[in-house]
C-alpha positions in Angstrom: -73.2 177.6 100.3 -70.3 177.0 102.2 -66.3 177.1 100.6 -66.3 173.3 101.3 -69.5 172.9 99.8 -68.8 174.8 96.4 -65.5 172.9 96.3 -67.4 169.5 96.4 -69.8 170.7 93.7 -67.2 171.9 91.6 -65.1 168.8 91.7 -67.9 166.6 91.3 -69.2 168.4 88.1 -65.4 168.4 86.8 -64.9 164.8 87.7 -68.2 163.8 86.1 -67.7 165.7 82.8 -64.0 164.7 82.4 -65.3 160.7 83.6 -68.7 161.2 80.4 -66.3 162.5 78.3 -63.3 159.9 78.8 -65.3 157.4 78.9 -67.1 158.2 75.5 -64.2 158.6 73.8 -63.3 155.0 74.9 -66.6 153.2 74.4 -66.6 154.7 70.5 -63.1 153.9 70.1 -64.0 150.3 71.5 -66.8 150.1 69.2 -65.0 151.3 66.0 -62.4 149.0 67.3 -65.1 146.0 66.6 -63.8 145.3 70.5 -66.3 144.6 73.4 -65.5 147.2 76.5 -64.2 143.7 78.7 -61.9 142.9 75.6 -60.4 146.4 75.9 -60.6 146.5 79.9 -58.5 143.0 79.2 -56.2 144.7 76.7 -55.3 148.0 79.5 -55.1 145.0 82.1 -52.2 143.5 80.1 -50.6 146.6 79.0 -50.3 148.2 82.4 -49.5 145.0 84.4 -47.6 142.9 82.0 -48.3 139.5 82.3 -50.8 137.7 83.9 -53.0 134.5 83.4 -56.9 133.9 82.8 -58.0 133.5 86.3 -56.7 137.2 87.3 -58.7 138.4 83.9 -61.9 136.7 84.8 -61.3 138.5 88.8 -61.0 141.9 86.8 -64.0 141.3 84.9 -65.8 139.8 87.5 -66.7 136.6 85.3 -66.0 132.8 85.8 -62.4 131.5 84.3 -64.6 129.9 81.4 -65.8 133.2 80.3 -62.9 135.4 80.7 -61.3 131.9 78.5 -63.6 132.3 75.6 -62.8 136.7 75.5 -59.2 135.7 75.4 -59.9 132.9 72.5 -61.4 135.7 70.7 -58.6 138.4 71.7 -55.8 135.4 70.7 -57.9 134.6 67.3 -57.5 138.4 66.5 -53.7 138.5 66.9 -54.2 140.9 70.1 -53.0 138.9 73.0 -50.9 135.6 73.0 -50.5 132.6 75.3 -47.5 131.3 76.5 -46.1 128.9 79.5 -45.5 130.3 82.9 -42.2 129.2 83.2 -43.1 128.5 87.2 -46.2 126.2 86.5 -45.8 124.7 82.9 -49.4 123.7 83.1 -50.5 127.4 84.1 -50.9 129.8 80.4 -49.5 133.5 80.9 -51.5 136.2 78.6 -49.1 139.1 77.0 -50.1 141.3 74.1 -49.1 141.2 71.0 -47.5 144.0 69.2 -51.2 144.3 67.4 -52.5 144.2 70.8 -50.2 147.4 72.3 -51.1 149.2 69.1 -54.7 149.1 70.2 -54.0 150.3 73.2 -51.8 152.9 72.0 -54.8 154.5 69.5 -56.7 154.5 72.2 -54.7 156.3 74.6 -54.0 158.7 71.5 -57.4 159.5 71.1 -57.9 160.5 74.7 -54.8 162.4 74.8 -56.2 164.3 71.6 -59.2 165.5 73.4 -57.0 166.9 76.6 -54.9 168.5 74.1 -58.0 170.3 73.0 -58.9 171.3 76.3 -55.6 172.4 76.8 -56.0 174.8 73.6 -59.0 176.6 74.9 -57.5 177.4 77.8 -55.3 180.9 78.5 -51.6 180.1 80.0 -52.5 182.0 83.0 -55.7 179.0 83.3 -53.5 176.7 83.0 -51.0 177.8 85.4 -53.7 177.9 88.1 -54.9 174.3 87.0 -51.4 172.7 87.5 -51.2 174.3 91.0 -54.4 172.9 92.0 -54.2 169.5 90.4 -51.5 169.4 91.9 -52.1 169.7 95.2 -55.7 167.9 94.8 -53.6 164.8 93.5 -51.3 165.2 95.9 -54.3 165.2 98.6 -55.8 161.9 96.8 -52.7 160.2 96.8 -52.2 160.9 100.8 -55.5 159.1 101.3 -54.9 156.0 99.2 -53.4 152.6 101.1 -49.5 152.5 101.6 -49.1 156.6 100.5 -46.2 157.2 99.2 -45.1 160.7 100.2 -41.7 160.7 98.5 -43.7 159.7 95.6 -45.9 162.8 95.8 -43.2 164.9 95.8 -41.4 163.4 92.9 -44.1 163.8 91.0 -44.3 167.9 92.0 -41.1 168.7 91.4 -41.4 167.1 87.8 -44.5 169.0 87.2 -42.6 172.1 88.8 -39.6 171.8 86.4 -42.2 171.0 83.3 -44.3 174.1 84.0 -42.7 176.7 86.2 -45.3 179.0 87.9 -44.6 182.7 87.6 -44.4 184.7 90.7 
């Protein structure tokens, strides 16, 4: 097997463990949450883009307008998301959360970060010091690939990392 090749493996079998276990965590949380995964897919849609109205939900979800309205009836009727004007086109509604709603979304996230804080615990300090070097460099890769990089970006984000967790020479 070639370096290239093992490297593909390797990354494949990380991203697929780290994607069964994220997303495990999120479909249980989701469920103990008495919340559909489209209701929480809407909830991180409104927390990490603000506003927004129910024609760009029912795009996410790829569902008509009357579907994605019923989910939000439901998601309004639980005290998770509110409707208001947008102040452009009084006849269009604009979807927020509700302080409910960004609690939800913050449990969530907690529960996640819980397990990579476990991870992090089973791993030495030297480990980890390799892992931030090559996530590092493997997100920096990923990012150069994506539409309209951002190299100024990328290195932003190293030299945060760098000044977080200092490798030793």
């Amino acid at each position: 097997m070639t370096r290239s090749n093992e490297f593909t493996l390797v990354l494949r079998n990380w991203s697929e463990t780290f994607m069964r276990r994220s997303m495990h965590d999120f479909i249980q949380f989701s469920k103990d949450s008495g919340l559909s995964m489209a209701q929480m897919s809407t909830l991180f849609h409104l927390h990490h883009g603000s506003r927004c109205g129910v024609s760009n939900i029912g795009d996410l979800l790829g569902v008509t307008n009357a579907a994605a309205s019923q989910m939000i009836d439901r998601l309004v009727q639980h005290g998770l998301i509110e409707r208001t004007e947008d102040p452009v086109d009084r006849r269009a509604k604009q979807l927020r959360l509700t302080d409910r709603g960004r609690s939800i979304v913050r449990e969530s996230i907690e529960v996640r970060r819980r397990w990579m804080e476990r991870l992090t615990d089973a791993l030495t300090i030297e480990e980890q010091s390799l892992i931030i070097n090559a996530l590092t460099i493997l997100t920096n890769a990923a990012r150069d690939l994506e539409p309209g990089k951002n190299q100024i970006e990328n290195i932003r984000q190293t030299n945060i990392l760098e000044e977080k967790f200092p490798t030793s020479d």
